[in-house]
N, C-alpha and C positions, 0 to 999 in steps of 0.2 A: 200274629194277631195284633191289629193295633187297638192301644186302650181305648175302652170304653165310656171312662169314668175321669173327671181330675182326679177328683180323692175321691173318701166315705160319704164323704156332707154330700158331695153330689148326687152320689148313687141313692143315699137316705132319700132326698129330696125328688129325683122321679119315679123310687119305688112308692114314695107315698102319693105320688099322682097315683101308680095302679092300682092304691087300695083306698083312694080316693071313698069309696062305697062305705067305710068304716069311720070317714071324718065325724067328729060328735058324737058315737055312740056311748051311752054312759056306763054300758059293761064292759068296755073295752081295752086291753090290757098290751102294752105295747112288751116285749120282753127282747133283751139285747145278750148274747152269747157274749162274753168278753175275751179279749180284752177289745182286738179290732171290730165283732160285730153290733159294740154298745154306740159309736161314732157314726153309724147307718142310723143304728133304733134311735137314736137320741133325735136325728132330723126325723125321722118318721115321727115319733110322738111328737113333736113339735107341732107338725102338721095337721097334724089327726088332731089334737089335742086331745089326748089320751096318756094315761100314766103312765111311766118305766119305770121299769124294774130288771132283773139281771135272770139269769138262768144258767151256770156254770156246768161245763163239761169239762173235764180233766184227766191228763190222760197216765195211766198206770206203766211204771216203766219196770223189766227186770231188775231184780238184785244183781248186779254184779254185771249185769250188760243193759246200760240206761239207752242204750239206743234203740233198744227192742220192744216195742211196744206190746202190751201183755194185755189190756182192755183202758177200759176209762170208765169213770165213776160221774156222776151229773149230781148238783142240788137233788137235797129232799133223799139222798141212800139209795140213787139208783147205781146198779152195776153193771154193768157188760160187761165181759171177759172173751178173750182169743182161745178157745180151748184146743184149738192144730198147736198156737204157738206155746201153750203150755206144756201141751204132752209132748214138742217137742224139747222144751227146756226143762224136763221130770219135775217139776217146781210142786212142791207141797200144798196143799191147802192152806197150811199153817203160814208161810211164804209169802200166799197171796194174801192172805186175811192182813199179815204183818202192812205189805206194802199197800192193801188199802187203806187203812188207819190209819199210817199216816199221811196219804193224800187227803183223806176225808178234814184232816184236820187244817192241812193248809186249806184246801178249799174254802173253810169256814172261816178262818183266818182272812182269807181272799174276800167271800163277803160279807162280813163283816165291815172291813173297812170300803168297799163300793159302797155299801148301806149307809156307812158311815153310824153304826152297831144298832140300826134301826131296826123295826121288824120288816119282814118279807110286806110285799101286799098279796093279797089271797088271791087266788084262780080258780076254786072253785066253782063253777055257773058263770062264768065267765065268757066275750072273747077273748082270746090269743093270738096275738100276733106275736110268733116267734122269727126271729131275725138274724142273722148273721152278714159278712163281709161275701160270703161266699159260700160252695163247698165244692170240693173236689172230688174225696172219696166220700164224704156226707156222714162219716163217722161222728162227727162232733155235732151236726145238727141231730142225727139219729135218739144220740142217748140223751142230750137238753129236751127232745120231743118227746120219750121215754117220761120223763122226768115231769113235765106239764100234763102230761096222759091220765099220771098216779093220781092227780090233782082232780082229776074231774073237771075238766073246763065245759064250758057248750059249747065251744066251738075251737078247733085249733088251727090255725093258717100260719104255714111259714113261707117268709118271703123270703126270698133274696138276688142279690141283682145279678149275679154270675151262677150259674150251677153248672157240673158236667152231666152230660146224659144219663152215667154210670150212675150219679148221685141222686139224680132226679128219680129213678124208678123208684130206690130206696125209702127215699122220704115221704115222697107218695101213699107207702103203705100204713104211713104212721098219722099222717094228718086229712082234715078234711078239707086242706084245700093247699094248693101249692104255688107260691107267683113268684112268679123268677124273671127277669129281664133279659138276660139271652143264656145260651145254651151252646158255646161254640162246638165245633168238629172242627179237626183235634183240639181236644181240650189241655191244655198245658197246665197251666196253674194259676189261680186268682190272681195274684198280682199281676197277671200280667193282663189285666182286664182293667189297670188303675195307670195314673199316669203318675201319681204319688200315693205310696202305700207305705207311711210309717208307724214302727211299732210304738202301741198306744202301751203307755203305763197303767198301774194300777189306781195312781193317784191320779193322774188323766180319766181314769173309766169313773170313778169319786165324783170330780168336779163335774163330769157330765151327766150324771143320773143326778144330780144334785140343781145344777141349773136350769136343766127341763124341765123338771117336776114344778120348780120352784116358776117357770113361766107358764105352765098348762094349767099351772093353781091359780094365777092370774087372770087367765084369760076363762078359764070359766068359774071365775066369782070363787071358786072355795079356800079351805084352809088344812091344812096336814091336820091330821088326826093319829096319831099314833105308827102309823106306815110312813111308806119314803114318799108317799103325795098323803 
């Protein structure tokens, strides 16, 4: 499959031609998955000029086999769990409660400094555009959509510029709208729908929810109020 994309900024930038229909609305809520789905959202708000903000998915690993993935945890105390791969690892309640706690806690730690220790901006009655670089198995956009759901928005839409089919039915069920740029057969893996796909830092995801805001404030006359725009 040859790439689709140079990088993020490109893909940001024709997904926000497809949501084009959202440019200027003033309930409109751009959200970036990080650390690589914030370097999409950041050209999309740009465009739209519409706020960013983050929505973290994170993903819960066994005790004593970190390679085993056990569920993931999203902003706001949402949880999913693997309950095949629990029962098959006999893992305690108490186990998993441990190993949430303290992902919950790097998470916070996580936004915190993307925020740069500012407050969230609210989603309630809202749009939402929920964003990522991709997905594969759609596990990570699932429980970030989870996560915006709790919130009551009015509306949720996630885009993204690569999905698999597999992914696509999933996330479907979670939002009211779904816009994706292609969808290949076989689907391998995101990256390989980029012609450069490098990993974004955390102080990289910072500077970019920072500069956006700090230009979408610009350009429509306002000023930060207590949120990250």
């Amino acid at each position: 499959m040859d790439p689709m994309f140079e990088d993020r900024f490109e893909a940001g930038w024709r997904l926000a031609d497809a949501l084009s229909d959202y440019r200027d609305r003033r309930n409109c809520l751009v959200l970036g998955i990080p650390n690589g789905g914030v370097a999409v959202a950041a050209e999309v708000a740009r465009r739209l000029r519409a706020p960013l903000d983050v929505v973290i998915a994170q993903t819960l690993r066994a005790p004593q086999e970190p390679v085993v993935t056990i569920g993931m945890i999203a902003s706001g105390g949402i949880r999913v769990l693997n309950e095949r791969v629990l029962r098959a690892l006999s893992l305690s309640s108490e186990e998993v409660d441990r190993v949430t706690e303290d992902e919950r806690r790097r998470l916070q730690r996580r936004e915190d400094l993307h925020r740069n220790h500012k407050a969230a901006l609210p989603v309630t009655g809202r749009c939402v555009l929920l964003i990522d670089n991709g997905a594969a198995t759609g596990t990570s956009v699932q429980v970030a959509a989870r996560a915006v759901v709790a919130q009551r928005p009015m509306e949720l839409a996630v885009a993204l510029p690569v999905v698999s089919p597999e992914a696509l039915g999933c996330i479907g069920e979670l939002a009211d709208r779904v816009i994706h740029l292609s969808a290949p057969q076989p689907f391998v893996a995101i990256e390989q729908s980029y012609l450069a796909f490098p990993r974004l830092t955390d102080e990289e995801v910072r500077h970019l929810l920072a500069e956006t805001n700090a230009h979408v404030n610009t350009v429509r006359g306002e000023r930060p109020n207590g949120g990250v725009l």
